[in-house]
C-alpha angles and dihedrals in degrees: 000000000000102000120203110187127173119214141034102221138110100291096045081052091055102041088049094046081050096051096038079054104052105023106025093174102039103103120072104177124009111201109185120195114202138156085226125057099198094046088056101039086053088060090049088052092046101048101356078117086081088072134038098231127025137184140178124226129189089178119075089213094054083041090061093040091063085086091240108171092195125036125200130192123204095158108094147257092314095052086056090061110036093047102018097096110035093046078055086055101054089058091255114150104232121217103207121207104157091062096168097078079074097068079078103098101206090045098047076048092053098040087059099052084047090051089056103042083056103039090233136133130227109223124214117198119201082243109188098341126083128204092062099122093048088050092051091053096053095052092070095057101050135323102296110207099241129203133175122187120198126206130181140156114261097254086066089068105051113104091044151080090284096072084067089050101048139003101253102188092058092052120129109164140031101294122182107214102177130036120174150061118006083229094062087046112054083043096049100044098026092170109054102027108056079117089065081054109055090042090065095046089054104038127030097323140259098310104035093059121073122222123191107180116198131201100211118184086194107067120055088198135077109256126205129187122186114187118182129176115183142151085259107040141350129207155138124221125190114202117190109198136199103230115234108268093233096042123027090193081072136076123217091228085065097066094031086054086058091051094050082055101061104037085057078061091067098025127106086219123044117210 
């Protein structure tokens, strides 16, 4: 498999240790778009051994060019949008982990038409969140009532709307600070509720689907909670998880379920 992936950061780290792990010889080539080289070059170095050749692009065209059949972004909101539609036109297939670029109506639009000129698919892991599968299912049968609930330690936050909201250093006990759509939420906290996102894509939209995000002093781990009522199943799922050693606002599941991704890619059975 020729591998693009854009970013450098803690989640590419993860999804490349997780596929070194369980398919040692599956890259063939690994092709890494950054805005900055060294920062590339320093994750090559540091898991470059998961491919047999590797190489590190500033440029979007010389990263095309690489040949890379699957693309996958771990860089944020603004990679989405910068690279999103021109990797879909060149008939490049786009893992998408930062899912709530997508709450932005034009560019999911535009990703789309891109997607078809190119023949190509955009991919959207369960990330940190479990239950998708099921909610995409009922769907089909009926409008569930959807609701996530997000919970973090306050450190998670920092760096985001909330500190606006709620002094986050002073908690001491479990605060809600936002109630409301799945769309305002994933624009207005890019960074820790990419989850809300991908519920609503999977499930009745960004409005449709309520999102109440909590600051909790209590709790050291990521916490997500999935309820679902629908004329199929009904159900509620809590998720802890470990939060990614280089961003807390992260959970390690996001950039596993990357990886899981791209190793069903390679495997006889899909799971």
């Amino acid at each position: 498999m020729k591998l693009g992936l854009i970013g450098a950061g803690g989640m590419a780290a993860t999804m490349l240790e997780a596929i070194a792990a369980h398919e040692p010889r599956l890259l063939d080539h690994l092709a890494v778009l950054v805005r900055d080289r060294a920062k590339g070059e320093a994750l090559v170095a540091a898991q470059g051994s998961c491919a047999r050749v590797t190489s590190v692009h500033t440029e979007i065209e010389d990263f095309l060019h690489s040949g890379a059949g699957v693309v996958c972004e771990c860089a944020g909101h603004g990679a989405v949008r910068e690279h999103g539609a021109a990797v879909l036109k060149a008939g490049r297939d786009l893992v998408i982990a930062s899912t709530g670029a997508l709450a932005d109506a034009s560019l999911l639009e535009a990703l789309k038409a891109a997607a078809v000129q190119g023949g190509a698919q955009m991919l959207l892991p369960a990330g940190a969140v479990g239950g998708i599968d099921a909610l995409a299912a009922a769907r089909l049968l009926g409008t569930p009532r959807v609701t996530y609930i997000g919970r973090k330690p306050p450190r998670a936050w920092k760096g985001t709307k909330a500190e606006a909201l709620v002094a986050l250093d002073a908690l001491t006990e479990a605060t809600t600070f936002y109630e409301g759509a799945a769309r305002d939420a994933a624009r207005d906290f890019p960074q820790n509720a990419n989850v809300a996102a991908t519920i609503a894509l999977a499930g009745v939209g960004f409005e449709a689907t309520r999102v109440r995000l909590v600051a909790d002093p209590t709790i050291s781990a990521n916490v997500h909670e999935l309820e679902v009522e629908s004329d199929a199943v009904r159900f509620s799922i809590r998720l802890v998880g470990v939060p990614s050693r280089s961003n807390p606002k992260t959970s390690l599941t996001a950039g596993l379920s990357m990886a899981r991704a791209v190793l069903n890619r390679d495997a006889v059975v899909v799971v």
